[in-house]
N, C-alpha and C positions, 0 to 999 in steps of 0.2 A: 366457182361451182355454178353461180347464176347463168353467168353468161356460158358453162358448158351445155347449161340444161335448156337454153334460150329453145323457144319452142321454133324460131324460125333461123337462126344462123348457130347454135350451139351443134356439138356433137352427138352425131344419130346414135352411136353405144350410151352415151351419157342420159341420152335425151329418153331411148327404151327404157331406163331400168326401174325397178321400182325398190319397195324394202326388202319382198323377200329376196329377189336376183345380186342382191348386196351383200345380203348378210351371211353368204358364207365367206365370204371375203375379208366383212369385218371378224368373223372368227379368225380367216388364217392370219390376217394381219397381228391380233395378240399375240398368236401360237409366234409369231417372227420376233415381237418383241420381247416374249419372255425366253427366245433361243440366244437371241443377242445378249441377255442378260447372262445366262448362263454360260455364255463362251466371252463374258466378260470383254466384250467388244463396244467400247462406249460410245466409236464412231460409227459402228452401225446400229447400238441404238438411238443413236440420235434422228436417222434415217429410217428407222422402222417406225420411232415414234411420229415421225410426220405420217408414213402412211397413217398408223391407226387415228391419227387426228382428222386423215380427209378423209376414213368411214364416215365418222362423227359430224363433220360439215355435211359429206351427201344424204345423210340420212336425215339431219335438220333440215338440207335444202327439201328434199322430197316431202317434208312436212308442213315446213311453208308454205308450199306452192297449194298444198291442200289445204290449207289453213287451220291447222294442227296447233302447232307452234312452232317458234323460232330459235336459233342458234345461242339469242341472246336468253330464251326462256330457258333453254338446256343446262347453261350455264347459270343462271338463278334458279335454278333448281337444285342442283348441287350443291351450292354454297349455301343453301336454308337447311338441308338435309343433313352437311357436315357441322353447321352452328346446332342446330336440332340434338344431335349425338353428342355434340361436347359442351353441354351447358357447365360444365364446368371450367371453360375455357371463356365462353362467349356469351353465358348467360349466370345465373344466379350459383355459380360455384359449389352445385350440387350435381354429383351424379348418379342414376338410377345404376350404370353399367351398360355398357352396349348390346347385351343379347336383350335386356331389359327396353330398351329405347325400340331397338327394330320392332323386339314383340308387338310396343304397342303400334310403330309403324303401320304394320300387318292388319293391326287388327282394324284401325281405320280407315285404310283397306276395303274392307272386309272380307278379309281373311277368317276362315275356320277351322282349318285346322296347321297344325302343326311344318306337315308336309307344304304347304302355301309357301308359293314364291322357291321354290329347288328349280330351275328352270331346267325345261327338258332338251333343253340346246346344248348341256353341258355333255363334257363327252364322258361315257358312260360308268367310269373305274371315280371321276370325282364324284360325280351324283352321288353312284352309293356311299360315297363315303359323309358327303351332305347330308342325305337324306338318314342315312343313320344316326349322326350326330343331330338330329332334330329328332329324331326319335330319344335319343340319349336321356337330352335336356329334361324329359319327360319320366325319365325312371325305366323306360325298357331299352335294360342293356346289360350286356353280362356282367358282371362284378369281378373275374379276372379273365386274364386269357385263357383257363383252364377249355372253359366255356364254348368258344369260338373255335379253338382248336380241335374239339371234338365233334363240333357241328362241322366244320370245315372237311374232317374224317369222312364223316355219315354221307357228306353232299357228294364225294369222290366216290364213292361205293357207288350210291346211286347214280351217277352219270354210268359208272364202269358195267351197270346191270341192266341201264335202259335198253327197250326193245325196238323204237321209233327214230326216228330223227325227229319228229316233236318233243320227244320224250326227252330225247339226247339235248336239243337245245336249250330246253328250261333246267335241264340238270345240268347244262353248262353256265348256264346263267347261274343258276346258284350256286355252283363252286366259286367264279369268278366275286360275288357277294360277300361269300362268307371268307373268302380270300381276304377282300378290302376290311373286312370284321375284326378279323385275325390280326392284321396289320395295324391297326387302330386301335387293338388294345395295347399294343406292345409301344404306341407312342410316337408308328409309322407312320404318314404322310403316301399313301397308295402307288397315287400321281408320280410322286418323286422317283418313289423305292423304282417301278417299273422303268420311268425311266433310264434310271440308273444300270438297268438291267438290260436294257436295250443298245446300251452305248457300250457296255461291256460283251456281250451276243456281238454286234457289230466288229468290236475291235479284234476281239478271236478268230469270227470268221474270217477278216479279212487277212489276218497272220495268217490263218488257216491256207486261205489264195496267196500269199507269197511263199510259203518255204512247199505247196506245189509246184513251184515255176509253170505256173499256166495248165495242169493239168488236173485239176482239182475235181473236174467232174467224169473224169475217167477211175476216179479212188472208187476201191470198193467201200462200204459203210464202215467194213472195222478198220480199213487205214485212215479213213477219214475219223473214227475215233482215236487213235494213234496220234495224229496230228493235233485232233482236241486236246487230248491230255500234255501232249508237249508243249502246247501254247498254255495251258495254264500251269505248270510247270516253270517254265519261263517269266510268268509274271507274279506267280509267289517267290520265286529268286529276287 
């Protein structure tokens, strides 16, 4: 990565870039290796994990050059932070608990409140569901799903009554919240459940495009229901 970023014979893409031109990148590079994980391909995770490793280098290198810190500081950072959290491994055979240990992370920091450190890079269905569970910790949270289920009600109303597309967007946003609420009490994982739901959407519609034989956008809507229900039909057999 030194000699990509070399300021006079390195690579002119390498040589532009900075942290933020990076960093969607090092997002999709996770999003690859947690796909690999999930399609249980070990040889392409071996291969995505090298991508997301040379995020991690270009972004030390971009910090060196600045005089930030180094590759070797990234990684001594780590390993004080994972000895930190497990002194009961590495230190005096006591441990506070790990929500216990970040806290006080946070707070020397200086972190104030609760919400600190949810980054807003995440994509949008974990947040809330982060950012709930930090509220949780704290005592505000419903006590069953009765709870959420009924607020989750009220939020569908009111998107179904909005007058605005302002209106509509923030009652869209809080359905899609109290969605992930909903989920989370019942012991759901958001993230997952979705996309689990996308892979199944996916797989129908594309049964849907074969037993059309290629004409699947000439179906009216209720044959193209016809076809829904035969394909799940078919896959509760």
């Amino acid at each position: 990565m030194a000699r990509l970023r070399d300021p006079e014979t390195g690579c002119e893409w390498d040589k532009a870039q900075d942290f933020s031109s990076i960093a969607p990148y090092t997002v999709e590079e996770a999003y690859e290796v947690a796909d690999a994980i999930e399609r249980d391909d070990i040889s392409d995770l071996k291969s995505e994990l090298g991508d997301l490793l040379l995020q991690v280098v270009f972004h030390a290198r971009m910090a060196e050059e600045a005089g930030h810190f180094t590759f070797d500081d990234v990684a001594g950072a780590i390993c004080d932070k994972m000895e930190s959290r497990h002194p009961h491994i590495f230190g005096d055979g006591i441990s506070e608990g790990w929500e216990a240990i970040k806290a006080k992370e946070r707070a020397a920091m200086g972190s104030s409140s609760a919400m600190d450190g949810v980054a807003r890079a995440l994509p949008a269905l974990l947040r809330a569901e982060k950012l709930q569970k930090r509220a949780a910790r704290l005592g505000f949270d419903w006590p069953d799903a009765d709870g959420p289920a009924e607020k989750l009600a009220e939020e569908v109303e009111e998107l179904r009554t909005a007058q605005t597309d302002l209106e509509r967007l923030e009652e869209a946003g809080d359905v899609l919240f109290g969605a992930v609420n909903l989920a989370r009490a019942y012991g759901i994982a958001p993230e997952e459940a979705l996309r689990a739901t996308n892979d199944k959407f996916e797989r129908r519609f594309r049964e849907m495009e074969r037993l059309s034989n290629g004409g699947f956008e000439n179906l009216t809507l209720e044959e193209m229901e016809v076809l829904w229900q035969q394909v799940k039909a078919g896959e509760s057999k």
